[in-house]
C-alpha positions as CSV (number, residue, x, y, z in Angstrom):
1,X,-18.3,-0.3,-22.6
2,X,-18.9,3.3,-21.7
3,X,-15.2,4.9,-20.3
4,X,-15.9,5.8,-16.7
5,X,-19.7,4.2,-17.0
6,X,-21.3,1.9,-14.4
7,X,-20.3,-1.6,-16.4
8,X,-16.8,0.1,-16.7
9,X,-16.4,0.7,-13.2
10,X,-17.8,-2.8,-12.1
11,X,-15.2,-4.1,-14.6
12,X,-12.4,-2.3,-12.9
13,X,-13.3,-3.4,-9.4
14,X,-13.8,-7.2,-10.3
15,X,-10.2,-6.5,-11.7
16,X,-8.9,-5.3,-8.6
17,X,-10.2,-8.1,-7.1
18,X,-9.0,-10.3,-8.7
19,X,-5.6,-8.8,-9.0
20,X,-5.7,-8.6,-4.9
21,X,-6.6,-12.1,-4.5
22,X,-3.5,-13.6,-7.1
23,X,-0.9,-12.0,-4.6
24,X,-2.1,-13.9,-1.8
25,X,-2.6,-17.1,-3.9
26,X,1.1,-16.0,-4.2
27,X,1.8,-16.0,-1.1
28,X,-0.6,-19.5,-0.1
29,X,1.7,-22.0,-2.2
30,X,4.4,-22.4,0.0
31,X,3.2,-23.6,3.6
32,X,1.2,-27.1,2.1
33,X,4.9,-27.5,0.0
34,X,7.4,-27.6,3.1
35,X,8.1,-30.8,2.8
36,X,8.0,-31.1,-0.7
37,X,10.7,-28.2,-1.4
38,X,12.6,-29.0,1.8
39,X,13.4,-32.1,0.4
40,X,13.7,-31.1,-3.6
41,X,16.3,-28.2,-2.9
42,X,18.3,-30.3,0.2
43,X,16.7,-28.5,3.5
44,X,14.7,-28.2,6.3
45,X,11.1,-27.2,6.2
46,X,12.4,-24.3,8.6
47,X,14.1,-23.1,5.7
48,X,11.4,-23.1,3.7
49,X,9.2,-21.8,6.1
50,X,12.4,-18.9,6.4
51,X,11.3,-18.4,3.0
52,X,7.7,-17.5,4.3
53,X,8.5,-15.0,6.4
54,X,11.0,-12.9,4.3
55,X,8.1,-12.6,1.6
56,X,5.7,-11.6,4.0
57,X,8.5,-8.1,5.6
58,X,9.7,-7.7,2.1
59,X,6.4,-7.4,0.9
60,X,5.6,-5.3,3.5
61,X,8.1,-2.5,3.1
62,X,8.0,-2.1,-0.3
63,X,4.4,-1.5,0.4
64,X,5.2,1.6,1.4
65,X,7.3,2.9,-1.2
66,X,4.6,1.7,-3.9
67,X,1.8,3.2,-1.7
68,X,3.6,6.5,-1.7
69,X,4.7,6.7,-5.5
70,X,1.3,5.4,-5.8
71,X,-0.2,8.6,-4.1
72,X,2.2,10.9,-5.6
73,X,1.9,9.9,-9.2
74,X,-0.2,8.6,-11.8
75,X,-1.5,4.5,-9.9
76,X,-1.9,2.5,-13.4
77,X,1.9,2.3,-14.2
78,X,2.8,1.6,-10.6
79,X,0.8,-1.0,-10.7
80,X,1.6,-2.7,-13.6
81,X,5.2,-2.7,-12.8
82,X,4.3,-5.0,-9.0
83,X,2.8,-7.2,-10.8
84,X,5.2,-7.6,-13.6
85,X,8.0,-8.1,-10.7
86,X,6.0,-10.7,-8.8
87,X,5.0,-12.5,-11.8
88,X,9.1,-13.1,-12.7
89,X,9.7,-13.8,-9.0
90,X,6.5,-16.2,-8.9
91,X,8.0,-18.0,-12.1
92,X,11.5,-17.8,-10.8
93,X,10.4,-19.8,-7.7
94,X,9.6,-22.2,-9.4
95,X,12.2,-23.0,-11.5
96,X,14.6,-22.9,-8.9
97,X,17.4,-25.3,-8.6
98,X,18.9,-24.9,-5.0
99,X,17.5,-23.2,-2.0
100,X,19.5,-19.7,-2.6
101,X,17.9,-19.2,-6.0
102,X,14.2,-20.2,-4.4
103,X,15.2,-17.8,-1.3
104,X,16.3,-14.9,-3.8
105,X,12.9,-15.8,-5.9
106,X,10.7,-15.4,-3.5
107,X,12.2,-11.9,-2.2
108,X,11.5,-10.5,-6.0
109,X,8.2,-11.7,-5.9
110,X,7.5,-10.6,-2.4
111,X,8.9,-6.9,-3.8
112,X,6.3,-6.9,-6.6
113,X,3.5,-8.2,-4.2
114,X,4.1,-4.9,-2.3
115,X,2.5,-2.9,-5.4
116,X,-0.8,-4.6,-5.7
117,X,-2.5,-4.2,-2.6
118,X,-1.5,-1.2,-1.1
119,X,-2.2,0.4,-4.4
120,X,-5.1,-1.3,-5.8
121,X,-7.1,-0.4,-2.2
122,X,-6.2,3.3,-3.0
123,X,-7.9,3.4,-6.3
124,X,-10.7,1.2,-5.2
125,X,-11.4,3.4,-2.2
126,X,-11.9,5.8,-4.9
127,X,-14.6,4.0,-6.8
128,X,-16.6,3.5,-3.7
129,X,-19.5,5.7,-2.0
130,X,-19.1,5.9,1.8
131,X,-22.1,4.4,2.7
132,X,-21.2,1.3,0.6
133,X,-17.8,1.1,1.7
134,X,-18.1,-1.7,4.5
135,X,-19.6,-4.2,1.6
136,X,-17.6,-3.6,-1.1
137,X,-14.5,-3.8,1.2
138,X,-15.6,-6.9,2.4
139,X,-15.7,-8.4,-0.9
140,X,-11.6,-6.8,-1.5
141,X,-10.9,-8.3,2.2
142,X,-12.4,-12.0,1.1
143,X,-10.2,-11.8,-2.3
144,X,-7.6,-11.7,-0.2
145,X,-8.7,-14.5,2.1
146,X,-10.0,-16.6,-0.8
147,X,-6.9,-16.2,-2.7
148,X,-4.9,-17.6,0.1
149,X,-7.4,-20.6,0.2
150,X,-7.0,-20.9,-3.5
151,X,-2.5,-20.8,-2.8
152,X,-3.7,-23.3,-0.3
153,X,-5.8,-25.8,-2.3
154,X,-3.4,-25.1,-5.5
155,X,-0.2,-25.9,-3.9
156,X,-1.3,-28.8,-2.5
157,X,-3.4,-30.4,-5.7
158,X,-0.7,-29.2,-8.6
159,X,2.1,-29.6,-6.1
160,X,1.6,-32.9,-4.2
161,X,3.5,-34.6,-7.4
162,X,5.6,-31.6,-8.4
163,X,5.7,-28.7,-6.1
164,X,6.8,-26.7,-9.4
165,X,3.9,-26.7,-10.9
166,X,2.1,-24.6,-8.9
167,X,4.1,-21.4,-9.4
168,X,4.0,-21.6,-13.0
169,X,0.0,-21.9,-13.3
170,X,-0.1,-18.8,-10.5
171,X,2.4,-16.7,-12.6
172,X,0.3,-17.4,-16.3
173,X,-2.9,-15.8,-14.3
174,X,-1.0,-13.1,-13.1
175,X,-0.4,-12.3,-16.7
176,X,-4.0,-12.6,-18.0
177,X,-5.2,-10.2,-15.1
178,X,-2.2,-7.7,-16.1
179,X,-3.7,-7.8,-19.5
180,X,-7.2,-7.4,-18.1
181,X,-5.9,-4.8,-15.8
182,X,-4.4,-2.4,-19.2
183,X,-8.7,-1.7,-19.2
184,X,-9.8,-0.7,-16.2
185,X,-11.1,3.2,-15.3
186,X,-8.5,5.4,-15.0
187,X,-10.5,6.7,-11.7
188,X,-9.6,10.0,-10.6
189,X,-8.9,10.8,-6.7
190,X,-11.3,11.6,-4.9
191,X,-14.3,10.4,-7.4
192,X,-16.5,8.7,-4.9
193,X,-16.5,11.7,-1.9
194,X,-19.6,13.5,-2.2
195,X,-17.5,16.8,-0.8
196,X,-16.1,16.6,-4.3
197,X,-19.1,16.7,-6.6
198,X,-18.6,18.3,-9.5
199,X,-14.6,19.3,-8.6
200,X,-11.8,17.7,-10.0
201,X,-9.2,17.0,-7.1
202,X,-6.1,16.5,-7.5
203,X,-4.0,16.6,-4.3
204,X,-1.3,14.4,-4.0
205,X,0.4,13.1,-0.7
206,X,3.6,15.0,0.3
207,X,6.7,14.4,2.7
208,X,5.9,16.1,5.1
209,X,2.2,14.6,5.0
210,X,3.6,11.7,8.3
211,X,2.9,14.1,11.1
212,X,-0.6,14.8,9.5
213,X,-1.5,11.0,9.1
214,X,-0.6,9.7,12.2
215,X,-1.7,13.3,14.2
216,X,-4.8,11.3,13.2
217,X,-5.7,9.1,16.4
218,X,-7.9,6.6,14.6
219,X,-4.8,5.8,12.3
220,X,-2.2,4.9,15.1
221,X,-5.0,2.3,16.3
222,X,-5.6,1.2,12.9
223,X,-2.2,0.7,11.9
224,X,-1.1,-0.6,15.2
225,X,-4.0,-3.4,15.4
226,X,-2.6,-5.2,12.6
227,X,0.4,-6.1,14.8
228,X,-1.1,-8.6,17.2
229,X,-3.6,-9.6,14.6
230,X,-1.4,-11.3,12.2
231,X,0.9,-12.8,14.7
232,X,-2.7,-14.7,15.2
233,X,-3.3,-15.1,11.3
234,X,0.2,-15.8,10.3
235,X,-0.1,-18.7,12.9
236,X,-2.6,-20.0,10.3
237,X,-0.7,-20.8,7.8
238,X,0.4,-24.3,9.2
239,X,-2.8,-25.3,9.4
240,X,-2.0,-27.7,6.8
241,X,1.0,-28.9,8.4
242,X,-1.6,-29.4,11.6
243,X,-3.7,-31.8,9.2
244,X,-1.2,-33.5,7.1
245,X,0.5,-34.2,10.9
246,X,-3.1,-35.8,11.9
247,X,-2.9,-37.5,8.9
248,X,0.2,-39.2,9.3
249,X,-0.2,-40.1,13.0
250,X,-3.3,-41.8,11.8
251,X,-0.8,-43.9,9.1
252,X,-1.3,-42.2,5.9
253,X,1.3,-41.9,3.5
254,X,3.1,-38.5,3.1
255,X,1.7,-37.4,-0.2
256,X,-2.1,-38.1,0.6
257,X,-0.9,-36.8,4.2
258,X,-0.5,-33.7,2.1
259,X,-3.5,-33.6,0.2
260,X,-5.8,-33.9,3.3
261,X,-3.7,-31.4,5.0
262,X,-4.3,-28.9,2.0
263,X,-7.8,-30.1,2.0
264,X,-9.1,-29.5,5.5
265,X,-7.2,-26.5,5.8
266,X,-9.4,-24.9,2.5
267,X,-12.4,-26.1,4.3
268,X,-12.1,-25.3,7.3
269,X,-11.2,-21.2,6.2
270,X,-14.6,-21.0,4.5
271,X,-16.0,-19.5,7.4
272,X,-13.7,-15.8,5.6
273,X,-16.4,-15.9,2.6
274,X,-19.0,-14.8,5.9
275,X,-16.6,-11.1,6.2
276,X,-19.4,-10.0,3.6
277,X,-21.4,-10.0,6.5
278,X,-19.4,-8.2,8.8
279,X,-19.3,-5.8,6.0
280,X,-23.0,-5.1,6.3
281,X,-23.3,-5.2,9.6
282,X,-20.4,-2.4,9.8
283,X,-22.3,0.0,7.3
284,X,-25.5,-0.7,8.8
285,X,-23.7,0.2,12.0
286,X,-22.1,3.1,10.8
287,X,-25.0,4.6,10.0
288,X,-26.6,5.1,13.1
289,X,-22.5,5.7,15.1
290,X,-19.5,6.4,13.8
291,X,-18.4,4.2,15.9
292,X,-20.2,1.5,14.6
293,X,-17.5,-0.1,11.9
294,X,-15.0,-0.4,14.5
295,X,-17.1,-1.9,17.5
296,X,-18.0,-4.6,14.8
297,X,-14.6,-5.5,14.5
298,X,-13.7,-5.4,18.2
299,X,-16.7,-8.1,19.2
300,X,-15.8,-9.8,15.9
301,X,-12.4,-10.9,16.9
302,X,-13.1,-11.3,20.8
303,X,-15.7,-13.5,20.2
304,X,-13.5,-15.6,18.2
305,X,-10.7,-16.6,20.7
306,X,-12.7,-19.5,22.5
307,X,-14.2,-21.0,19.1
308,X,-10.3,-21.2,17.8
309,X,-9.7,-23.0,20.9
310,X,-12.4,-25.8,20.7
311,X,-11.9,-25.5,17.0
312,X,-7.9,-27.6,17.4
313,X,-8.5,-29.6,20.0
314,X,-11.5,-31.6,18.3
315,X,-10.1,-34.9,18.1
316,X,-11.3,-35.6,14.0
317,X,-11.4,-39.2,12.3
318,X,-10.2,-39.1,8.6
319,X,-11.4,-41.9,6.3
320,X,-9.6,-41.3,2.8
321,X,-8.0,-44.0,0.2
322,X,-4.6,-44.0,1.0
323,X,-2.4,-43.3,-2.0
324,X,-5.6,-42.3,-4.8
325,X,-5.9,-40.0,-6.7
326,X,-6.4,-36.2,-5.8
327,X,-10.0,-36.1,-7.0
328,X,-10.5,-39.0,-5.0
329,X,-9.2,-37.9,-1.8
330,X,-10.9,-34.8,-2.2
331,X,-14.3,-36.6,-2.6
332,X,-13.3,-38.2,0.3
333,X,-12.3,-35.9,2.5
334,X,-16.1,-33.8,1.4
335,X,-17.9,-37.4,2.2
336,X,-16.3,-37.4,5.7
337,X,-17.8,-33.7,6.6
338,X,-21.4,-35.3,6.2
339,X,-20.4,-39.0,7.6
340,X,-17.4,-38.2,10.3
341,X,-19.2,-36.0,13.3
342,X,-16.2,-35.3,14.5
343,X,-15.0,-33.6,11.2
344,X,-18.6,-31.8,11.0
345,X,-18.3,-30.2,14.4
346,X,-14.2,-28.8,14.0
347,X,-15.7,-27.8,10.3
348,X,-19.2,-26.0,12.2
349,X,-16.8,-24.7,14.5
350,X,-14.3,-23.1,12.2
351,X,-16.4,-21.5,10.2
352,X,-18.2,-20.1,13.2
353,X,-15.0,-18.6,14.3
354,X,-13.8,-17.3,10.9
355,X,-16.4,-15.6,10.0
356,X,-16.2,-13.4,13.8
357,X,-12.7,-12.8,12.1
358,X,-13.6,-11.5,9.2
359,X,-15.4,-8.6,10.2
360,X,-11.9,-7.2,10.7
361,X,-11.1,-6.9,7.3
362,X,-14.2,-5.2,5.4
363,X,-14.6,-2.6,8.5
364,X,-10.5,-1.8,8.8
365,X,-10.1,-1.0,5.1
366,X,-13.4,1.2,5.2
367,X,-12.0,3.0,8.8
368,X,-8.8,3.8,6.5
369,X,-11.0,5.3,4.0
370,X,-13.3,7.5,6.1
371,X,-11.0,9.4,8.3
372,X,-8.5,9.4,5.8
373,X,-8.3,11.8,2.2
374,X,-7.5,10.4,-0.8
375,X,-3.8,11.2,-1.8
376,X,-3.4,9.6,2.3
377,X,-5.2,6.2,1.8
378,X,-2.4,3.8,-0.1
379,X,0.0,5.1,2.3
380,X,-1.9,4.9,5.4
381,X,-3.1,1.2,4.5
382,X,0.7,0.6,3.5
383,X,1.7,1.6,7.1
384,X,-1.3,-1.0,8.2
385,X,0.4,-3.4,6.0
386,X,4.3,-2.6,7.2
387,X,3.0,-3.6,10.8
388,X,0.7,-6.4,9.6
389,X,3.8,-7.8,7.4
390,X,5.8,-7.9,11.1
391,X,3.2,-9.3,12.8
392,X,2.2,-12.2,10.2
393,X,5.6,-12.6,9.6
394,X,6.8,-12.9,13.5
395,X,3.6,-15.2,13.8
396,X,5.0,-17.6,11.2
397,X,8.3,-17.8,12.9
398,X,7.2,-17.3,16.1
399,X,4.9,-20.5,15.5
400,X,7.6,-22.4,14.2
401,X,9.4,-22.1,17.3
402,X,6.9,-22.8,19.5
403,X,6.0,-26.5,18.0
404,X,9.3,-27.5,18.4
405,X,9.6,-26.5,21.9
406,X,6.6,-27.8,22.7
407,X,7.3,-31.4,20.5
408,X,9.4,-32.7,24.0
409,X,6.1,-32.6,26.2
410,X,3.7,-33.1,23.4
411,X,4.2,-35.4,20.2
412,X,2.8,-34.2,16.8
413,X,-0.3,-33.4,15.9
414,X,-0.4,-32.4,19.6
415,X,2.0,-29.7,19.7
416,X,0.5,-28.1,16.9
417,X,-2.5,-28.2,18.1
418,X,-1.4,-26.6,21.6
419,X,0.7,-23.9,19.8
420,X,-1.8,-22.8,17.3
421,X,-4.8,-22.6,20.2
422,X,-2.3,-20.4,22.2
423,X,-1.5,-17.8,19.4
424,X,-5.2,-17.1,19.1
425,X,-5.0,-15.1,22.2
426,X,-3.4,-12.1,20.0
427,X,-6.9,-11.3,18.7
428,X,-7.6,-9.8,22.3
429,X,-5.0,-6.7,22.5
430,X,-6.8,-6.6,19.1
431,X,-10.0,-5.8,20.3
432,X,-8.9,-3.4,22.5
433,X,-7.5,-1.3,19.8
434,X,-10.7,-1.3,17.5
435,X,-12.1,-0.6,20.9
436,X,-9.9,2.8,21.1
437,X,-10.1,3.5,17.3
438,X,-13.9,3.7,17.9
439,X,-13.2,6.7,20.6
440,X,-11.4,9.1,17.9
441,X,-13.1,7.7,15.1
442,X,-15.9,10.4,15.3
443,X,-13.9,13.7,15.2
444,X,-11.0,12.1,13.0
445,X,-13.7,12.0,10.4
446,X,-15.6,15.4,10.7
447,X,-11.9,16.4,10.2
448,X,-11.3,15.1,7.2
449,X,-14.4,15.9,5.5
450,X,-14.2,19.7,7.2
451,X,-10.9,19.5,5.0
452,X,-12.4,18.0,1.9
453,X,-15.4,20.5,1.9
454,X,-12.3,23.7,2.1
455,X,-10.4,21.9,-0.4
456,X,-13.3,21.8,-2.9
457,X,-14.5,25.4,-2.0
458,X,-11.2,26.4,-2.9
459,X,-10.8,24.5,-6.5
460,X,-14.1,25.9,-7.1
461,X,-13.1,29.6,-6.6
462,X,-10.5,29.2,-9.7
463,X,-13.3,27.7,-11.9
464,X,-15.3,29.9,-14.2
465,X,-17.9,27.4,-13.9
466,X,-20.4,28.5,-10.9
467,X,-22.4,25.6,-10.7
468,X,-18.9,23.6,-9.3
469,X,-19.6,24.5,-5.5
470,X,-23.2,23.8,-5.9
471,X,-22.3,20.6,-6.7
472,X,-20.2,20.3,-4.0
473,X,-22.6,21.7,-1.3
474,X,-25.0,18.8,-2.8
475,X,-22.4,16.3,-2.5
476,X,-21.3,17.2,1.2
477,X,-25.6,17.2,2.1
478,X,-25.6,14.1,0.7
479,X,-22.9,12.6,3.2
480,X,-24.3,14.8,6.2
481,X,-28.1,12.9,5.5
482,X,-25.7,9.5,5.3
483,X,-24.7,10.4,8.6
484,X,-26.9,11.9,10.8
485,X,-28.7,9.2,12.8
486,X,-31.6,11.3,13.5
487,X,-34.9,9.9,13.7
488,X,-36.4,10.2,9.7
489,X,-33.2,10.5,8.0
């Protein structure tokens, strides 16, 4: 494999893929296992789900502090130092022998988790053209989003028996994608901006450098979105409590109550794989308004509120074999998509409503990448994720709440169903802020690549080597013709 070639880089992205999607696999193994580690370890599921929401601040914050080291030094050992944290945390977990050790577990692993994403989307960033940066993102956002179906589906098939099990298998592939990680390109900053043709850039993020970042208007929106956003999404994560509680009204017993629950709730998030589209439809967008990535997102997750709605008050009829096997009830559950109508239509309509979702993703981490410079991007997407940690995490709790307030007037599944539909109305103030990120979006980029363009004129004045700010006049053409939405272009 060529160092730096085409095979090389397609290597190091599937890594960073992969690597993105194994934290939130991480961080999917717990909700379906409430129960099951409530009652291993002697408490509540509120404890557990305690748990949850610790993971997803701690997480968070140390984001920042991986994002900035990340900027400021060299990415590859910062990386492989998260992951080596989460794996011990992840393994930790589940060994655990009372709720204090599980509790302190789950904060290492949360710590490590911080590294991986915030980094990884820096040097990725880097490996990807601007005009392809809505599709490739959308492929990082739906890592994320299948690796938190795969925590879902994993928790609930290794764990319905043992919840143990699960952490160990996650904590083994984290160390075979560490290993496959030691490989990738060593990309440098900068590599993918055609402004830096031909220069070798290396500025790195500073102090200071705060005022700068959020004197950007575009960023305060983008950063600020994620807020309302993930008290929506982190009110997703008991959609398997939802289902293993329809389950049990309907007289199942509690461990194939679980498996259905884990089941249905990997199902019926399928409609994430479709953010590849909102990824498309951002860049094709884009090109013709830079405006274009963020108005995708804003009528993406609009759209969505009523189709959440419809999508938990479905009444659905599940026909499973009541204590069988998990390959079994899994067959079962797929037969009762095709032979249930009810479970067709909440499946139709989920998907429907996901995939309106999903164009947030793909189209926020390209937004962070074109008004932002390089040595700005981790730390800027860690901010995102600081406020996205708060949000999800507040969801969680917030959620948690909510259904047992709302258990006096409405018995489960009902509660959960009303709680869940009313959370979905956070993707609005959403909207509204893609909305305003698409009215600074314009100038914050000619900024940025007005700076680019200086900062490779100057590194090409202290080369010998004339051809450098040819190279870089090509390279910022090349982004102008990307941009121009002039007839012929």
């Amino acid at each position: 494999m060529n160092k730096g070639g085409p095979a090389h880089r397609v290597y190091s992205v599937v890594v960073f893929v992969i690597l993105a999607s194994l934290d939130n696999v991480a961080i999917g193994l717990v909700p379906p296992l409430y129960g099951s580690i409530g009652d291993s370890l002697g408490v509540g599921e509120g404890h557990i789900a305690l748990a949850t929401t610790i993971m997803f601040l701690i997480s968070a914050v140390a984001a920042i502090g991986f994002a900035y080291a990340g900027d400021r030094t060299d990415r590859k050992p910062v990386l492989i130092a998260g992951t080596a944290i989460w794996v011990v945390g992840t393994v930790w977990s589940g060994l655990a022998g009372s709720y204090g050790q599980f509790l302190l577990a789950q904060v290492i692993a949360a710590f490590g988790l911080g590294a991986v994403a915030s980094v990884s989307f820096a040097v990725v960033s880097d490996l990807i053209s601007p005009k392809r940066r809505g599709l490739v993102m959308s492929f990082w956002g739906l890592s994320q989003g299948v690796g938190t179906l795969a925590g879902t589906m994993v928790g609930g098939l290794l764990g319905h028996t043992d919840w143990r099990q699960p952490f160990l298998v996650t904590a083994a592939a984290g160390v075979v994608a560490t290993v496959a990680y030691l490989f990738t390109y060593n990309v440098p900053r900068g590599d993918s901006q055609p402004e830096l043709a031909g220069v070798e850039y290396d500025e790195r993020i500073h102090a200071g450098d705060l005022p700068v970042i959020l004197g950007r208007r575009t960023n305060i929106w983008l950063i600020l979105q994620g807020g309302t956003a993930q008290i929506a999404l982190g009110s997703l994560v008991w959609l398997p409590v939802l289902f293993r509680s329809r389950a049990e009204d309907q007289g199942y017993s509690a461990g194939t109550a679980v498996l259905v629950g884990s089941v249905f709730a990997t199902l019926f998030q399928l409609g994430g794989a479709l953010s590849i589209l909102g990824g498309l439809v951002g860049d094709r967008l884009q090109r013709r308004t830079p405006r274009g990535r963020a108005l995708v997102a804003a009528v993406g997750v609009t759209a969505a509120v009523p189709f959440y709605v419809v999508l938990f008050f479905v009444p659905m009829t599940i026909d499973v074999p009541d204590g069988a096997g998990a390959g079994e009830v899994i067959r079962a559950v797929l037969a009762d998509v095709f032979t249930e109508p009810s479970v067709g239509l909440c499946l139709a309509t989920a998907v429907f409503a996901l995939m309106l979702t999903s164009a947030n993703s793909p189209n926020w981490f390209a937004l962070i990448a074109d008004v932002n410079p390089p040595e700005h991007r981790g730390t800027v997407y860690s901010l995102g994720n600081l406020v996205n940690g708060f949000g999800r995490a507040g969801g969680n709790a917030m959620v948690a709440v909510v259904f047992r307030g709302l258990a006096g007037a409405f018995p489960p599944p009902l509660n959960y169903a009303v709680g869940l539909a009313g959370f979905q109305f956070f993707w609005l103030p959403t909207g509204v802020m893609f909305w305003l990120a698409s009215k600074t979006v314009a100038k914050d980029m000619a900024d940025t690549h007005t700076a680019l363009l200086a900062a490779a004129a100057a590194e090409s004045e202290h080369r010998p080597d004339g051809d450098v700010a040819g190279e870089a006049a090509v390279g910022v053409e090349g982004f102008a013709r990307e941009q121009d939405p002039s007839p012929g272009r």
